[in-house]
N, C-alpha and C positions, 0 to 999 in steps of 0.2 A: 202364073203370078196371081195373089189373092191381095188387095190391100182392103185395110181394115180401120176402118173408123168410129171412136165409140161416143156415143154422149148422154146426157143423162144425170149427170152425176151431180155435186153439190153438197150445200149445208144444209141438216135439220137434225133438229133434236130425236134424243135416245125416244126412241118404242117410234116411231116415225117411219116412213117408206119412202123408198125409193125406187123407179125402175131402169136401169141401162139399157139402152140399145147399142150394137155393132151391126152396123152395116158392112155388109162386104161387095166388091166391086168383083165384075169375073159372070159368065157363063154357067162356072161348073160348081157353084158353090154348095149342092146340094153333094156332092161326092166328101165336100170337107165333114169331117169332125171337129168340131168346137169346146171352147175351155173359156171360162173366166178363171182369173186370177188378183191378187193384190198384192201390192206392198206397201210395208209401212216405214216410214223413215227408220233406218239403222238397222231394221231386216231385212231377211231375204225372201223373194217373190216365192207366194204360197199358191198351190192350186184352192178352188171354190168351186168349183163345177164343170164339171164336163156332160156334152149333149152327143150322140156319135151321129150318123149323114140321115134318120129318118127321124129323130128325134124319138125313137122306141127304147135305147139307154140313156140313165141321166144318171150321175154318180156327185156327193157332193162330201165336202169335207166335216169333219163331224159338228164343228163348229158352228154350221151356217145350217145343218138339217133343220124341216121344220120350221123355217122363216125365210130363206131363198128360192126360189124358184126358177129354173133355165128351160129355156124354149126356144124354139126355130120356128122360122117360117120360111120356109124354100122359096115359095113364089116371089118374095119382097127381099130376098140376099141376107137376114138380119136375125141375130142372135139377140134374146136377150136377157136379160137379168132381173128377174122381181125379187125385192129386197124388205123386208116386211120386221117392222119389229128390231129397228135396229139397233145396236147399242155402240158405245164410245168405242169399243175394243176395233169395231168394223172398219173405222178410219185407216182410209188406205189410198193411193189411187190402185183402181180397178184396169185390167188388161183382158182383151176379149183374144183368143190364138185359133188360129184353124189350123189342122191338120191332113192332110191326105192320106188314111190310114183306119181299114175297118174294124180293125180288131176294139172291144173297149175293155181292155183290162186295167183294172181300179189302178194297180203299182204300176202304168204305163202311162195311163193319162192324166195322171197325177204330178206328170214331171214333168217343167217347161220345156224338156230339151227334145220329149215326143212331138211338137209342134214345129211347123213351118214358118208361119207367119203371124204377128203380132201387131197388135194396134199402138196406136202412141197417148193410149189410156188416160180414165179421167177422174178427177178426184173424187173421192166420198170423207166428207168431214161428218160424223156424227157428235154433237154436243150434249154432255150431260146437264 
């Protein structure tokens, strides 16, 4: 069992930064794969990044390349999210997923349903 706790999140204005943390509780969390995601009111939850257990792949959606950034640090349990440059569109709350699973391919860890466990995510308001 991995639970997942993220924070960070908040209002600021467009071209502004932000960074997420997810903390993960658990021993073996360096075995997990991890994923941010969002969603935005009246869609549905999209991938934004996935990191896999050494943080040696990083995959992100085309939307966020170039202004996001995902990182691990094994030793501290904590995933997290540099957000650089944001615009109004980003608003979403944000979900951090681990998964128990080495492979990283793009059309797998793209989709919420390759994940285990998921955080109870936290907002990002970006304002123009």
């Amino acid at each position: 069992q991995v639970q997942l706790v993220e924070s960070g999140g908040g209002l600021v204005q467009a071209g502004g930064s932000l960074r997420l943390s997810c903390a993960a509780s658990g021993r073996t969390f360096s075995s997990y794969a991890m994923g941010w995601f969002r969603q935005a009111p009246g869609k549905e939850r999209e991938f934004v990044a996935h990191i896999n257990w050494s943080g040696g792949t990083k995959y992100y959606t085309d939307s966020v390349k170039g202004r996001f950034t995902i990182s691990r640090d094994n030793a501290k349990n904590t995933v997290y999210l540099e957000m650089n440059s944001l615009k109004p569109e980003d608003t979403a709350v944000y979900y951090c997923a681990a998964g128990q699973f080495s492979y990283s391919i793009y059309a797998a860890v793209r989709m919420p349903s390759t994940y285990d466990y998921w955080g109870q995510g936290t907002q990002v308001t970006v304002s123009s």
